[in-house]
GUDREN-75899 format. One record per residue (C-alpha): residue number from 1; x negated, y, z. Coordinates in Angstrom, 2 decimals. Each point is the difference from the previous one (the first is absolute). Layout:
BEGIN
 num    east   north      up
 NUM       X       Y       Z
...
END
This chain:
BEGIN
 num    east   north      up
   1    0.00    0.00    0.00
   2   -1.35    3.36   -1.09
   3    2.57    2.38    1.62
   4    2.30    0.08    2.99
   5    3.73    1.37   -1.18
   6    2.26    0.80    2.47
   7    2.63   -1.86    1.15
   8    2.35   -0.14    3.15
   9   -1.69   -1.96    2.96
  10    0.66   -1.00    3.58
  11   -2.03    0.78    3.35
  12   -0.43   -2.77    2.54
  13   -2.46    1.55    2.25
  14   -2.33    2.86    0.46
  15   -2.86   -1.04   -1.99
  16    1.96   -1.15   -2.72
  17    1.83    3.16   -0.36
  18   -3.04    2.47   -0.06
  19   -1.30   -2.47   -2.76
  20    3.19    0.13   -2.54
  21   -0.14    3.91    0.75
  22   -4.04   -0.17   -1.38
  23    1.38   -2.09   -2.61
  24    2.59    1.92   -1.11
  25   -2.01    3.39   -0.03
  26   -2.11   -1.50   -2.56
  27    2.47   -1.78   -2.18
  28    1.68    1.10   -2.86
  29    3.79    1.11    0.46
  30    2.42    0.14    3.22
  31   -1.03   -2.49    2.64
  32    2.76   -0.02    2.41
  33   -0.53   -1.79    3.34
  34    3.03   -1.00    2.43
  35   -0.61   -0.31    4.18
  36   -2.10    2.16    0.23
  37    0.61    0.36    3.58
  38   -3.43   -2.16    0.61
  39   -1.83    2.78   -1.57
  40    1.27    2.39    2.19
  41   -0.94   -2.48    3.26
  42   -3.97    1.04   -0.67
  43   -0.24    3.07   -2.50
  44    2.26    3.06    1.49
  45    1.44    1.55   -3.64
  46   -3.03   -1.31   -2.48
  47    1.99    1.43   -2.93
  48   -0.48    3.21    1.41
  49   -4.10   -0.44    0.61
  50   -0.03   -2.10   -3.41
  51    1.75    3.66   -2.02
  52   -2.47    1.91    1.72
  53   -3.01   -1.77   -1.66
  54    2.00   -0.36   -3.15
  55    2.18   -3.11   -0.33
  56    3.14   -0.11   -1.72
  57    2.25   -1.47    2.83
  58    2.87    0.90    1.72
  59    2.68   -1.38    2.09
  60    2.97   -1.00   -1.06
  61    3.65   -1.40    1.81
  62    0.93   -3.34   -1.59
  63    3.43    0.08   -1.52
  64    2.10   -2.93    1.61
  65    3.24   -0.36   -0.91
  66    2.51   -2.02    1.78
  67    2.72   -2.17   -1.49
END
């Protein structure tokens, strides 16, 4: 594989969450990634330090709808 493309993905714990966000920063389209609430367990708002040195990220809500 030459390229990464983005693609949405799942967290299951810290490291693996600050991994797909280094993975999607450097792949090609939108990388979307859902539970992100592990992220937030060991880097206090990382898309906000991330913008700063000049990463396209932001947060997003997820839109759930219920049937």
């Amino acid at each position: 594989m030459e390229r990464l493309h983005g693609a949405p993905v799942m967290a299951t714990d810290l490291r693996a969450s600050a991994c797909l966000v280094l993975a999607g920063l450097v792949a090609e389209g939108e990388t979307l990634i859902d539970r992100i609430y592990h992220l937030d367990r060991g880097y206090e708002v990382i898309e906000e330090k991330l913008s700063v040195l000049g990463a396209d990220i932001q947060r997003v809500r997820a839109s759930r709808s219920v049937a």
